[in-house]
C-alpha positions as CSV (number, residue, x, y, z in Angstrom):
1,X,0.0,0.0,0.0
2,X,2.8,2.3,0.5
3,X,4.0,1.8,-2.3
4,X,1.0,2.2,-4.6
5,X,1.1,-1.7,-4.7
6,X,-2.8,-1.8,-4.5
7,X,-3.6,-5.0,-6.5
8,X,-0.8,-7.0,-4.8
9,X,-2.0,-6.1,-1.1
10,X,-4.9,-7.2,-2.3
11,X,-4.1,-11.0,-3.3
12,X,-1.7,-11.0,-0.3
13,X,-4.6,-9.8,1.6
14,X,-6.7,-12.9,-0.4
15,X,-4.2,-15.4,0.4
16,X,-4.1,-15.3,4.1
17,X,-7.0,-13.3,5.1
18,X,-10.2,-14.1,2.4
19,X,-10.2,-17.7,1.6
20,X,-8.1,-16.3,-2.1
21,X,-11.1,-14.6,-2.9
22,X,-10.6,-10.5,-3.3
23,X,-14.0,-9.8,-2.9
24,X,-14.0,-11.2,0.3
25,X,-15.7,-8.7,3.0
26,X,-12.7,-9.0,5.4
27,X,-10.5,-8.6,2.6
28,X,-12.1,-5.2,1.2
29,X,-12.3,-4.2,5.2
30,X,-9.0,-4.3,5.2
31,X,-8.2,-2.6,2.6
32,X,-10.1,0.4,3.3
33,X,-8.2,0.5,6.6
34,X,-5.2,0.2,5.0
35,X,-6.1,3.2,2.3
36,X,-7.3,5.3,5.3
37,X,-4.2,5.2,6.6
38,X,-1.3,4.3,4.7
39,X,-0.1,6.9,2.2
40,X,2.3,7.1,-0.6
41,X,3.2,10.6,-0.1
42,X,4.1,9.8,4.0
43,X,7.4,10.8,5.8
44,X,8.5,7.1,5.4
45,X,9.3,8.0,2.2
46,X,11.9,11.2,3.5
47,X,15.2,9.7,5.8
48,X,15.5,13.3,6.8
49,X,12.0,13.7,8.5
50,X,11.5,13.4,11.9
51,X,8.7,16.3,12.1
52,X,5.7,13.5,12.2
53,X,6.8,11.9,15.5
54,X,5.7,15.4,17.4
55,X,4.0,17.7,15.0
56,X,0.3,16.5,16.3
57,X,-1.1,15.7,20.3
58,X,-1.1,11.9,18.6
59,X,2.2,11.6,17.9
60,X,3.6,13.5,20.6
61,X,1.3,10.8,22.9
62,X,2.5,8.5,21.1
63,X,6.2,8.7,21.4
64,X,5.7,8.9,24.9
65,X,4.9,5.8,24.6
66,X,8.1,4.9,22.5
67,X,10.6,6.3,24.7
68,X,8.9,5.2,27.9
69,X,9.3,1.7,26.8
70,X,13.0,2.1,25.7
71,X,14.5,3.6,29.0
72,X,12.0,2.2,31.3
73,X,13.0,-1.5,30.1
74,X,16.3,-1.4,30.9
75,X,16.4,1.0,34.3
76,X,13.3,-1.1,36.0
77,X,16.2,-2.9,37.5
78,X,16.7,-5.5,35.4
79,X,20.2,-4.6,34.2
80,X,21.5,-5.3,38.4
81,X,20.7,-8.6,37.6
82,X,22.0,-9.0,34.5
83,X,25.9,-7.0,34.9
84,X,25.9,-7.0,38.6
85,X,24.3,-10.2,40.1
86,X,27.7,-10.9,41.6
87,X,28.0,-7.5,43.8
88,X,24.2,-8.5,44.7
89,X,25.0,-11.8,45.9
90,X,28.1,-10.1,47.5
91,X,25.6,-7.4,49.5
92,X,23.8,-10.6,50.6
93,X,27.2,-12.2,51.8
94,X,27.5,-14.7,49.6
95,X,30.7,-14.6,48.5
96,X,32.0,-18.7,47.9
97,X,33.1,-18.4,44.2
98,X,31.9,-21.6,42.7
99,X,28.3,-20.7,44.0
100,X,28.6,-17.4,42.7
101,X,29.4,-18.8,39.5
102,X,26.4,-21.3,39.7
103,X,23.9,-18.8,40.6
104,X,24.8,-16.6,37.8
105,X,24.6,-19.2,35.4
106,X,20.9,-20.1,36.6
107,X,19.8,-16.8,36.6
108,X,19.5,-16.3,32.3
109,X,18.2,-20.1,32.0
110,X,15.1,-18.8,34.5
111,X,14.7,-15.6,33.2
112,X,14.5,-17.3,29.5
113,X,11.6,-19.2,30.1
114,X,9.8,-16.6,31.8
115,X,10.0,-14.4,28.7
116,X,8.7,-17.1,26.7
117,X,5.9,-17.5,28.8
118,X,5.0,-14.4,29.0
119,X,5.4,-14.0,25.1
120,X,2.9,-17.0,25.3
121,X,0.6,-14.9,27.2
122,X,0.5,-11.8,26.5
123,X,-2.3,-11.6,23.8
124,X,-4.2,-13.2,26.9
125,X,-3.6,-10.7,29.2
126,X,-3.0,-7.3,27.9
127,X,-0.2,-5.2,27.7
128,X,-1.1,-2.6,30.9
129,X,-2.0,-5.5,33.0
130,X,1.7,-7.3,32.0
131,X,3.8,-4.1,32.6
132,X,1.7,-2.7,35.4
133,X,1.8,-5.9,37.9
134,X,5.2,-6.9,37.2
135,X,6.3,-3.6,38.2
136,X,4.6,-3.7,41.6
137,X,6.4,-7.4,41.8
138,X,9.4,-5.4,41.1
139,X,9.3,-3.1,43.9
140,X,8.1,-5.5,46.1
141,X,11.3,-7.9,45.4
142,X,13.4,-4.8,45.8
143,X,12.1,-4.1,49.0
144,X,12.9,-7.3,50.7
145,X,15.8,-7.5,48.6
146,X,17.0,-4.4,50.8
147,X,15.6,-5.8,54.2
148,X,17.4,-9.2,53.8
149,X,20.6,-8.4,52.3
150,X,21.0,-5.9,55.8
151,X,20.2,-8.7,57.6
152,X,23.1,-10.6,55.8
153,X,25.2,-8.1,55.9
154,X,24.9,-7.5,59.6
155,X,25.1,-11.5,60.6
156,X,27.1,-13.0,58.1
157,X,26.0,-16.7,59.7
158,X,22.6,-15.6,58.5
159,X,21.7,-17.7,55.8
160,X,18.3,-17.9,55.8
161,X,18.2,-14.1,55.1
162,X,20.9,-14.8,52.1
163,X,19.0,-17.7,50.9
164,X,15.8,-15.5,50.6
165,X,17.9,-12.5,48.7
166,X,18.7,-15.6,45.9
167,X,15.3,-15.9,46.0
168,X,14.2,-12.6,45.4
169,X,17.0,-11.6,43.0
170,X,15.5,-14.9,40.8
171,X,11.7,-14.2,41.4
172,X,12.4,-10.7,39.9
173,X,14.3,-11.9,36.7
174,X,11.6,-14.3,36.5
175,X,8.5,-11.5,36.2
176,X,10.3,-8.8,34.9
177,X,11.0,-11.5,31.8
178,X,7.8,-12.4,31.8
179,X,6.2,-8.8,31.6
180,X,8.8,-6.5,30.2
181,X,10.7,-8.8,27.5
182,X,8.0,-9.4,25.4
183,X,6.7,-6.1,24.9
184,X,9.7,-4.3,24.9
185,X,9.8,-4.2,20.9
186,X,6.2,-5.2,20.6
187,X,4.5,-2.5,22.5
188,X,6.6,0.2,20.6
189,X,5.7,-0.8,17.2
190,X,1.8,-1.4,18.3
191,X,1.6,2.2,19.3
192,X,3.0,3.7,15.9
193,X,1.7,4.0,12.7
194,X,3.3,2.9,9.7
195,X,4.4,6.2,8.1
196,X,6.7,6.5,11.4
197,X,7.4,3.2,12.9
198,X,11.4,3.0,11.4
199,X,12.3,6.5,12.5
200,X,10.1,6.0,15.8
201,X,11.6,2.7,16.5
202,X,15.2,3.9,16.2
203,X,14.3,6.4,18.3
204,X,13.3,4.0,21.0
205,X,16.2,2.1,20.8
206,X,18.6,5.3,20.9
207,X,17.2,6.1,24.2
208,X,17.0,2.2,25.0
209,X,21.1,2.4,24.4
210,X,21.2,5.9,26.4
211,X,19.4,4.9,29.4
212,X,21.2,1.3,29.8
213,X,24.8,2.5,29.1
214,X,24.0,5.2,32.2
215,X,22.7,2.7,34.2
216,X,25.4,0.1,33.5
217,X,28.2,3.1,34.8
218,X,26.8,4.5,37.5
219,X,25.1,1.2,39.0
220,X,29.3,0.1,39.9
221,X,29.9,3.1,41.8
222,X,26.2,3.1,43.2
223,X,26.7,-0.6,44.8
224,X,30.2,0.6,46.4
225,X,29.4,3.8,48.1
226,X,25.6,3.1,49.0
227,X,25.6,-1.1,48.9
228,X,22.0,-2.3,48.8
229,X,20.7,0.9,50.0
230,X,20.7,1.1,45.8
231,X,18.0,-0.8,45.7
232,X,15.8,1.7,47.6
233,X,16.7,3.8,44.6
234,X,14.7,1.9,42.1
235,X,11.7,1.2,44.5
236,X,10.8,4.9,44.0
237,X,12.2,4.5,39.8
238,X,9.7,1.8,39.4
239,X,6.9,3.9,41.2
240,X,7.6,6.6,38.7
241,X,6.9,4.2,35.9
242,X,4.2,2.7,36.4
243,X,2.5,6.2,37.4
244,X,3.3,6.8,34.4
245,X,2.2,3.9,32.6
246,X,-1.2,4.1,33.9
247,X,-1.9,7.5,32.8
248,X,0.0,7.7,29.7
249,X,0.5,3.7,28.1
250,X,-2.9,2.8,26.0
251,X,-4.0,-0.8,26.0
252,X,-2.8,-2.3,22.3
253,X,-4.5,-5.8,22.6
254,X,-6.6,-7.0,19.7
255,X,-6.4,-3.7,18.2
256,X,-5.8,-3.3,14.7
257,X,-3.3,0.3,13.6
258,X,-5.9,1.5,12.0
259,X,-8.0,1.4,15.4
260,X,-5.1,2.6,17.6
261,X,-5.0,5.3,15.6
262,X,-8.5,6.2,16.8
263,X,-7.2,5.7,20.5
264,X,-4.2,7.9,20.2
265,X,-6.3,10.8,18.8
266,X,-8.5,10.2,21.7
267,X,-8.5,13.5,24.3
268,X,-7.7,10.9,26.7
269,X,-6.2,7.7,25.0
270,X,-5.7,5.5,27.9
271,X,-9.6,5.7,29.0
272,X,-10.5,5.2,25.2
273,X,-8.4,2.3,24.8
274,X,-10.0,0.8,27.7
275,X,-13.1,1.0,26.1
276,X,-15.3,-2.4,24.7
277,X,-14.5,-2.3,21.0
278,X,-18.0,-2.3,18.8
279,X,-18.9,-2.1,15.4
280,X,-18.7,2.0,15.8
281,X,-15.0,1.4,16.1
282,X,-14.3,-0.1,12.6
283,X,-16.6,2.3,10.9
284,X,-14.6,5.0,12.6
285,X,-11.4,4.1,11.2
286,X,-12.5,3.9,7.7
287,X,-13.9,7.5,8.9
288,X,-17.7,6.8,8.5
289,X,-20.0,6.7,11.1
290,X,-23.9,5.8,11.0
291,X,-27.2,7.9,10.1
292,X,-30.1,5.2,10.6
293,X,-29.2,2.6,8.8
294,X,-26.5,4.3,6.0
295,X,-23.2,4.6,6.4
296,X,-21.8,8.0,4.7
297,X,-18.4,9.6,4.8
């Protein structure tokens, strides 16, 4: 469609969509989505033009969104337990090499098959839901995190209180895969639309690489000057985010581009995207809308 390509969207669209039949309602549904929306003329087609990620209340809404997702998936925590799970286990007083060593070599197996899960899942469940709870996990693992690695720290025979740091330091790889890996890329090209998702999904991924190569400097220095008081740090990071999640992230599932498009428009996208989808919703992104029983543009 973008690139004037009309009669071979359409037996693509035939193919996979309309039993190879053109005529096929779904199929000519979808096309008039697709023209409503997808333009040969678009900033796609200029390298140079960034304009149309901020030039309207959508798009500025919408890359909110975008760079939200790329620094808030790698400050949330997650990368203490990827480059620093040793100086953890070390502020829990664990400190035997070859256990070390084990433990750190669990720790991605875990985390692996909780982001496949959660992949599995998160058509299921919705996007909000996914990156809302784990979040409040998150700063619940951090704050025990903090309360037993003291303890450690100030009995080193304790190991029940080391035992349960492991614990913790697992159980949060384990949700924050499940929640946050999937939707890291996903969520960020859900929310844009086609004319803008390369230039808007490089520009999540510069700010992804800006916010993690700050956190992976100053997380070293953070852990010896402050210890696991750090972790007290991203109990008030990850109430940041999710506050602004809940007012600012939309709800993607089972929406179609064309429809989120609608939602992002919205005075208030987050309360429209949270709205049952109906019949009115498709005819309003092919921009019609009923009088009795006409439809008219």
């Amino acid at each position: 469609m973008a690139q004037d390509r009309l009669d071979d969207a359409t037996k693509v669209l035939a193919t996979y969509h309309g039993e190879g039949s053109p005529s096929h309602p779904m199929v000519q549904l979808q096309l008039k989505e697709m023209t409503s929306q997808v333009g040969i003329n678009d900033s796609d087609k200029r390298w140079w033009d960034y304009r149309e990620l901020v030039n309207t209340h959508s798009a500025r809404r919408r890359l909110i969104c975008v760079v939200g997702m790329g620094v808030f998936g790698q400050v949330s925590g997650n990368s203490l337990s990827s480059y620093y799970l040793p100086a953890m286990l070390d502020n829990a007083g664990i400190r035997d090499e070859k256990r070390v060593l084990l433990l750190n070599a669990i720790n991605p197996v875990i985390c692996f098959f909780g982001a496949c899960l959660g992949a599995r899942l998160t058509d299921r469940i919705g996007r909000r839901p996914l990156l809302l709870y784990s979040l409040l996990f998150c700063i619940g693992c951090f704050a025990i995190m903090t309360g037993t690695s003291k303890l450690s720290t100030t009995d080193p025979t304790n190991s029940a209180s080391a035992n349960t740091t492991v614990a913790f330091i697992y159980l949060f790889g384990i949700v924050f895969s499940f929640g946050w890996t999937p939707l890291q890329s996903m969520y960020i090209a859900e929310t844009l639309p086609t004319s803008t998702r390369a230039k808007g999904t490089a520009v999540g991924n510069f700010s992804s690489s800006v916010a993690s190569t700050i956190i992976a400097y100053s997380s070293g220095p953070a852990f010896e000057h402050i210890h696991y008081y750090f972790y007290v740090v991203f109990i008030f990071w990850d109430l940041f985010e999710f506050t602004i999640i809940y007012f600012y992230f939309p709800e993607t599932k089972e929406r179609t581009l064309e429809e989120l498009a609608e939602v992002f428009e919205a005075p208030n996208p987050v309360k429209k995207s949270l709205e049952k989808r109906t019949a009115t919703t498709v005819l309003n992104t092919l921009h019609l809308r009923n009088v009795g029983e006409k439809d008219v543009v």
